[in-house]
C-alpha positions in Angstrom: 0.0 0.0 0.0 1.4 3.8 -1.3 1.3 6.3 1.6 -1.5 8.1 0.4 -3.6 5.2 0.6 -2.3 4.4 3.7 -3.2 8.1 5.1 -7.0 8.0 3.4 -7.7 4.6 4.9 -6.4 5.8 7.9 -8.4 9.2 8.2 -11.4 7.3 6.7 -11.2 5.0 10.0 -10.3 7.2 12.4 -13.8 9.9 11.2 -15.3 6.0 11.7 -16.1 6.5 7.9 -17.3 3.6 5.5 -15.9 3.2 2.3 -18.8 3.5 0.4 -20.0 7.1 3.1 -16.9 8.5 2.4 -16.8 7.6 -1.6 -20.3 9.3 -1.8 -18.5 12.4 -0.3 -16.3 12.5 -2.5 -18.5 11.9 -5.7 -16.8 8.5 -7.1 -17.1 5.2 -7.3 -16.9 2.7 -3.9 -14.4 0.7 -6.2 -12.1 3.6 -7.2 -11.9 4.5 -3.6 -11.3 1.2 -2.3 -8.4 1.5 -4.9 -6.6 4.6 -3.7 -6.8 2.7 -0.3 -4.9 -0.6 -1.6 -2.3 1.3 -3.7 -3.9 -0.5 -7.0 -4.2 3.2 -8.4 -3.2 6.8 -7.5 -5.7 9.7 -7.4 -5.2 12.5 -9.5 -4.2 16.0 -8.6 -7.9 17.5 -8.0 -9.1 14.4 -6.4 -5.8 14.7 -3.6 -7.2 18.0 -3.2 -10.7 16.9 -2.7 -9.5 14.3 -0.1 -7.4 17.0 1.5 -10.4 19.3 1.9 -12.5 16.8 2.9 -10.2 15.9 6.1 -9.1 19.4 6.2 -5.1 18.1 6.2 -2.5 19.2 4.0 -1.8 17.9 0.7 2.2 17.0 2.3 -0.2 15.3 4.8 -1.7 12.8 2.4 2.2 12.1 0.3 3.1 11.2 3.9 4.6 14.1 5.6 4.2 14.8 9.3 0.4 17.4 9.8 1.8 19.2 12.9 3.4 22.8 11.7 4.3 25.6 13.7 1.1 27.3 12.5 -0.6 24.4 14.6 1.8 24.3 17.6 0.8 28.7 17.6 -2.8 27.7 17.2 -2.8 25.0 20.5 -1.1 27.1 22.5 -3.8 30.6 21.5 -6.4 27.4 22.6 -4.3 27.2 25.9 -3.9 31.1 26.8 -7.8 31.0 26.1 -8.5 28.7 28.4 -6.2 29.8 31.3 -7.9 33.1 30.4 -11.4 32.2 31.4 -10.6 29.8 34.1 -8.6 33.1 35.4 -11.9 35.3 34.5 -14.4 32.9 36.5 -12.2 32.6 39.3 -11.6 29.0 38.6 -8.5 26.9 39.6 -7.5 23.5 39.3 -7.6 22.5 42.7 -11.1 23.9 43.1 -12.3 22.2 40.4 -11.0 18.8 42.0 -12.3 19.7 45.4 -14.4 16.8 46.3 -15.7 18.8 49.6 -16.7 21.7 46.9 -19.1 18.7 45.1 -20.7 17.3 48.3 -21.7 20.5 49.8 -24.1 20.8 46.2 -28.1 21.0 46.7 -29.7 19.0 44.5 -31.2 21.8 42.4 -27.2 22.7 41.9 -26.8 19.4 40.7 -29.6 19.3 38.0 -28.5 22.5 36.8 -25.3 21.1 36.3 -26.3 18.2 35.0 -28.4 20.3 32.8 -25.3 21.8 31.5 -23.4 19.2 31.0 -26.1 17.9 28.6 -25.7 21.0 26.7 -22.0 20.3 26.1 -22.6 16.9 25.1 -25.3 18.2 22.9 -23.3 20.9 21.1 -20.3 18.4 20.6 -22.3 16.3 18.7 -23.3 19.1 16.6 -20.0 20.0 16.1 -19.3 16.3 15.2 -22.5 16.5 12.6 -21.3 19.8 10.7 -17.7 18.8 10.4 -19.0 15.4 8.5 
């Protein structure tokens, strides 16, 4: 198997993708997909692209070069100053957060409502899961 069937098979499985979902995507046959995945053929230029967007990765991605860039590395660590940032805002530290005596002195009414939150982060991952397929 060529690395860029090795790296669609492997970003098909890991979006838990079927062959034939993810050959629909892309508009082409089950059979020509199943093809780039053995190494039996290659995919032209605009269908790498088409992959590429599809699994937002890079192009050097798919031929087998590493994804992570410095680009990325600045991006995780903006995601990291973010977060420090509101946990700083609310008041929020680490230890709190872990405070098991914090928990147990909860009403129940606290509790639903936080339950009731944490459904609604559950419920707009999955939306974010739904859009980006």
């Amino acid at each position: 198997m060529n690395m860029i069937g090795k790296r669609i098979k492997y970003l098909r499985n890991k979006n838990n993708l079927s062959q034939k979902r993810l050959s629909e995507a892309l508009g082409m046959s089950n059979v020509q997909l199943s093809r780039y995945e053995s190494g039996a053929r290659q995919p032209d230029y605009d269908t790498i692209l088409k992959i590429a967007d599809y699994f937002d990765v890079s192009i050097d991605y798919l031929f087998g070069r590493p994804e992570s860039t410095s680009q990325d590395n600045n991006e995780e660590e903006d995601f990291i100053k973010e977060i420090n940032r509101l946990l700083e805002k609310y008041e929020i530290d680490d230890f709190s957060f872990f405070d098991i005596e914090k928990w147990k002195s909860m009403n129940p009414e606290q509790i639903k409502e936080l339950e009731s939150y944490f459904q609604y982060l559950v419920q707009k991952s999955k939306q974010l899961e739904d859009n980006n397929e």
